[in-house]
C-alpha positions in Angstrom: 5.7 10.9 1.8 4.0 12.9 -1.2 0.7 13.6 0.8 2.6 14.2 4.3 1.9 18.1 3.4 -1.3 17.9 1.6 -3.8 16.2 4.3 -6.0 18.2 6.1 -6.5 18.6 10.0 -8.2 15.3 11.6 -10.9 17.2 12.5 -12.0 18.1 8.9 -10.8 15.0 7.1 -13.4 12.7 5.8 -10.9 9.8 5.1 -11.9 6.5 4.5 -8.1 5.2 5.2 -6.8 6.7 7.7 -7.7 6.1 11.4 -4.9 4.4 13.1 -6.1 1.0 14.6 -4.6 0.0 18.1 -1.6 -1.7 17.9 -0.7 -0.8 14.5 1.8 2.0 15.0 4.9 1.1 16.6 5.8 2.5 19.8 9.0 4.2 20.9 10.8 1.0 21.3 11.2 0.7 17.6 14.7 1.6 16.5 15.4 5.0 15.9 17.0 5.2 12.6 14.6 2.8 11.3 11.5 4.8 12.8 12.6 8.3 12.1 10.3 10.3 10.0 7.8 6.9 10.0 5.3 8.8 11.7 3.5 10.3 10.0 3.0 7.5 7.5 1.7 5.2 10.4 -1.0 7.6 11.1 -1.6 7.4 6.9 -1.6 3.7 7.0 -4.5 2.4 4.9 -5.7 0.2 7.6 -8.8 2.2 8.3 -12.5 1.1 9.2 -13.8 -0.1 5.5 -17.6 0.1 6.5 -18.0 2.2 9.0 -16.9 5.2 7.1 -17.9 4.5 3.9 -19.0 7.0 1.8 -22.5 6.7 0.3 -22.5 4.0 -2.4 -19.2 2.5 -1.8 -18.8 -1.3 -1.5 -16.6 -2.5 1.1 -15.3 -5.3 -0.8 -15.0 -3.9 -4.6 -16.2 -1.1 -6.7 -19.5 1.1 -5.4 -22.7 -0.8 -6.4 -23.8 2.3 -9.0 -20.1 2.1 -10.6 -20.0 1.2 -14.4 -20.2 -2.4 -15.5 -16.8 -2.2 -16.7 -15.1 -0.5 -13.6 -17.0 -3.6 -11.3 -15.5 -6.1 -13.9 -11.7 -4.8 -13.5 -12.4 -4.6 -9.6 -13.9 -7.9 -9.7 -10.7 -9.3 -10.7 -8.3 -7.1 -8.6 -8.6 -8.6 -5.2 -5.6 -9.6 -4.6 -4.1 -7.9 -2.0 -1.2 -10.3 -1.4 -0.3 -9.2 -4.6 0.5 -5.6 -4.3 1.6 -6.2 -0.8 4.5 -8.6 -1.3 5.8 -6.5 -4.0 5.4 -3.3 -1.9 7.3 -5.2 0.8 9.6 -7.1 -1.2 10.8 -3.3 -3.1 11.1 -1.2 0.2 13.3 -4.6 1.7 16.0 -4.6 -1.5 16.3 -0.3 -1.5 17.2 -0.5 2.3 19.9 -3.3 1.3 18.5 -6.5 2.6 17.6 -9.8 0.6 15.7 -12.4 0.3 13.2 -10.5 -0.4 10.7 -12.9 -1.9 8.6 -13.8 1.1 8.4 -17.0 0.6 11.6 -18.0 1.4 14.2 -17.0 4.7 17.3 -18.2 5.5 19.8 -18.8 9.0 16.0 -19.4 10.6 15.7 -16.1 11.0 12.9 -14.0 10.0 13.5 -11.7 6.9 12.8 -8.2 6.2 10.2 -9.1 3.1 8.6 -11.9 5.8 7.9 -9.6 8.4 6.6 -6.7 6.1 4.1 -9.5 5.1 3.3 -10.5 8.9 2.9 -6.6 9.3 0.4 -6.6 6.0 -1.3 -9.9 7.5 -2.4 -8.0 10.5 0.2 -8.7 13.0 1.3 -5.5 15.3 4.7 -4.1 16.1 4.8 -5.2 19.4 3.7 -8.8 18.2 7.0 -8.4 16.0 9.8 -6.5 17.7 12.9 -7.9 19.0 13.1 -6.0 21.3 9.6 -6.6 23.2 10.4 -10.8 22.9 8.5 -10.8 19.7 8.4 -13.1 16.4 11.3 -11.3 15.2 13.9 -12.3 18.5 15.6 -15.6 16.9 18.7 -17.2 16.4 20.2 -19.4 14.2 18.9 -22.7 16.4 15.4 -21.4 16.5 13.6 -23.7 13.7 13.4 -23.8 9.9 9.7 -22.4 9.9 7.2 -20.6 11.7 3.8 -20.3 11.5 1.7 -17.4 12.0 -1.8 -16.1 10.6 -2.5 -19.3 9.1 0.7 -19.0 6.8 3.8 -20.6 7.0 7.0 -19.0 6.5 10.3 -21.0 5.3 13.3 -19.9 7.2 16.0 -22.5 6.5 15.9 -21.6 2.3 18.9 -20.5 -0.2 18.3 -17.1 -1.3 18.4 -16.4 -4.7 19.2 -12.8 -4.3 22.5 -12.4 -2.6 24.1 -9.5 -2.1 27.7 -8.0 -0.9 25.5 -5.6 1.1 26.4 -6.1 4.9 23.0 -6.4 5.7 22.5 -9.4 3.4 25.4 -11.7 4.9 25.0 -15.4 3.7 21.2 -14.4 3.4 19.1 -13.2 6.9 22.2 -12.0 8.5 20.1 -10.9 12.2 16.7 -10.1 13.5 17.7 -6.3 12.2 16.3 -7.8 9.0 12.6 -8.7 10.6 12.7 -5.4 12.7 13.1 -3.2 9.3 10.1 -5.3 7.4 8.2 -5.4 10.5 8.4 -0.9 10.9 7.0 -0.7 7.2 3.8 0.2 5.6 2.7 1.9 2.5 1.3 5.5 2.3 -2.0 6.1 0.4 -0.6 7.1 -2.9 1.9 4.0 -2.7 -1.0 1.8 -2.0 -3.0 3.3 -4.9 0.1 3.1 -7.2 0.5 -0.4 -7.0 -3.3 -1.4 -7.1 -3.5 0.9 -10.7 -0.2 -0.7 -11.6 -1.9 -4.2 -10.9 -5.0 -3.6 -13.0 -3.4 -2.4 -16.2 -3.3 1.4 -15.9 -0.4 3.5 -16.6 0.7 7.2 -15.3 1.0 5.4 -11.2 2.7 8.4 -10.0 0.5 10.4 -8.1 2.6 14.0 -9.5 2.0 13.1 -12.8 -1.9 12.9 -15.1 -1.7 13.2 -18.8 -4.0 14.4 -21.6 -5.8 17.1 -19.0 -7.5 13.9 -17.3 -7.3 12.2 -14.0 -5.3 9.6 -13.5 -6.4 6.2 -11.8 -3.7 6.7 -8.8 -5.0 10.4 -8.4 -8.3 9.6 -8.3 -7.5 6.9 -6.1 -5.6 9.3 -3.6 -8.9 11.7 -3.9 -10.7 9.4 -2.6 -8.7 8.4 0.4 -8.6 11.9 1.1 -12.3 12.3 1.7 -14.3 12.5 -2.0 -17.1 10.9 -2.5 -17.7 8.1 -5.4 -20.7 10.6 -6.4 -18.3 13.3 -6.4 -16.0 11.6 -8.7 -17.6 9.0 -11.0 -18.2 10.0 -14.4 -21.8 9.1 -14.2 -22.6 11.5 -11.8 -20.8 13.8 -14.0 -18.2 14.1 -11.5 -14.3 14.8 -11.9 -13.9 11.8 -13.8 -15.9 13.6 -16.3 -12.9 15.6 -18.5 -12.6 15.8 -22.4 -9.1 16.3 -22.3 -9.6 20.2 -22.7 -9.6 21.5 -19.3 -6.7 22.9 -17.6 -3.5 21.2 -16.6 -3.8 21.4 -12.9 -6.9 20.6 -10.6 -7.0 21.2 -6.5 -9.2 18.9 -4.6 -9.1 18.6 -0.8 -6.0 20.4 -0.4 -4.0 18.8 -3.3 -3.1 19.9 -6.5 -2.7 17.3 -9.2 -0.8 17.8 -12.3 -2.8 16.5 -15.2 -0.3 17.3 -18.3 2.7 15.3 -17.3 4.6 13.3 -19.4 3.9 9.4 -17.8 7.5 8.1 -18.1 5.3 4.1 -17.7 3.0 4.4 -20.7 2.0 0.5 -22.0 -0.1 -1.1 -24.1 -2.3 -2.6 -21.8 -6.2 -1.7 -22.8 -6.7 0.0 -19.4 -4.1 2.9 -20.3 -6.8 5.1 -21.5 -7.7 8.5 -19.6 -11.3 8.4 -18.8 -11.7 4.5 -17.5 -8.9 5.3 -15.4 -10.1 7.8 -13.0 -13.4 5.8 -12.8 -11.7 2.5 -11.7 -9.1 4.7 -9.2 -12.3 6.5 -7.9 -13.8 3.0 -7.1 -10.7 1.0 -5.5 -11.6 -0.4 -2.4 -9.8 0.4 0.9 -6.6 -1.1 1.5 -6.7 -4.5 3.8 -3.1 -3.8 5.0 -2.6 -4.8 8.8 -5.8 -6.4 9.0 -6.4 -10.2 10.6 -8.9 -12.3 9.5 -11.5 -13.5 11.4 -11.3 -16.6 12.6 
């Protein structure tokens, strides 16, 4: 992961993010080759307490109360975490080969990859999941065309519309392999904040590269996560947001240098590509609600 050599010791780290909760990491029954090197990203996984730590100002459900009226109106309309999640789930799914990778839809009644990752997101743990503890993910093909769990139901008798020659994808959910992959994943801070910027409009969503000598909205984002405060940031505060465009190319905060003179190689024209509402909005972006269960 981009920030696996940037964080700072536990002990010094003022992360909002990034306390494991119990149950979310998976234990050493996981399969190796699928939990190698995972680590370290569990113990980054945005799943964190989203009031207790929050930072003076901050708003556990949207942007800070303080934050300008036009940062609270993008965050206003950028709750939607099942966005961002099924497309982090469905991407990481298709790179490691599987398929049907739109959540909504399984095939053989088995469980697949992009299903589990959402069960995962939805607040379910590992060892809820794994096959091999007898969880969700140990089925067969006569185990039923659906399944119910968190309050949402999951079709697993569909056609896939994504077939693939790939082993792994054989005449759609080819075995609980599938459900034990989505089940082991979950995003790291800078790919949670590059899909949330990516949602609202804002361009430059790689966390190496800023442009114009400004902040980017996933940088900020990531500075934030890493322990800066909303008054440390927020252009009204004349924070780090504050930049004219004729500072210097690089900036280290909390450990991390950002480039801020990159080429973007996903400039659009979407009215939030501008430099300076950008790192306000990524300053402002709530915690990530990945792995937790509703209340009931």
């Amino acid at each position: 992961a981009v920030l696996a050599q940037a964080t700072r010791p536990a002990d010094q780290a003022r992360s909002r993010w990034c306390r494991s909760s119990p149950g979310s990491a998976a234990p050493s029954t996981a399969p190796p080759s699928q939990m190698l090197g995972r680590w370290s990203v569990l113990q980054a996984l945005l799943i964190a307490a989203r009031v207790a730590e929050a930072s003076p100002g901050d708003h556990p459900s949207g942007a800070p109360q303080d934050a300008p009226q036009g940062a609270r109106a993008l965050a206003a309309g950028a709750h939607g975490d099942e966005a961002w999640m099924a497309e982090f789930c469905g991407e990481k799914c298709l790179a490691a080969g599987y398929c049907c990778n739109d959540h909504a839809v399984g095939s053989n009644q088995m469980i697949s990859c992009a299903q589990a990752c959402m069960m995962r997101a939805r607040g379910r743990t590992w060892s809820e999941m794994a096959t091999s503890l007898n969880g969700l993910c140990n089925r067969h093909g006569g185990s039923g065309c659906s399944v119910r769990v968190d309050g949402h139901e999951y079709r697993l008798c569909s056609v896939c519309g994504d077939l693939s020659g790939d082993p792994q994808c054989q005449h759609g959910v080819a075995s609980s392999a599938a459900c034990d992959y989505g089940a082991a994943l979950a995003p790291t801070p800078d790919e949670y904040c590059s899909l949330r910027c990516k949602a609202a409009g804002f361009c430059c969503n790689n966390l190496t590269a800023g442009s114009d000598g400004a902040v980017s909205c996933t940088q900020a984002c990531v500075m934030r996560a890493l322990g800066t405060t909303w008054q440390e940031m927020a252009t009204a505060y004349d924070g780090i947001c504050t930049r004219n465009g004729q500072g210097s190319c690089s900036l280290d905060v909390n450990g991390l240098r950002y480039n801020l003179c990159a080429q973007c190689s996903d400039v659009a024209s979407s009215p939030q590509c501008r430099w300076r509402v950008a790192c306000d909005y990524g300053a402002q972006v709530a915690p990530s609600r990945w792995g937790f269960r509703p209340l009931v």
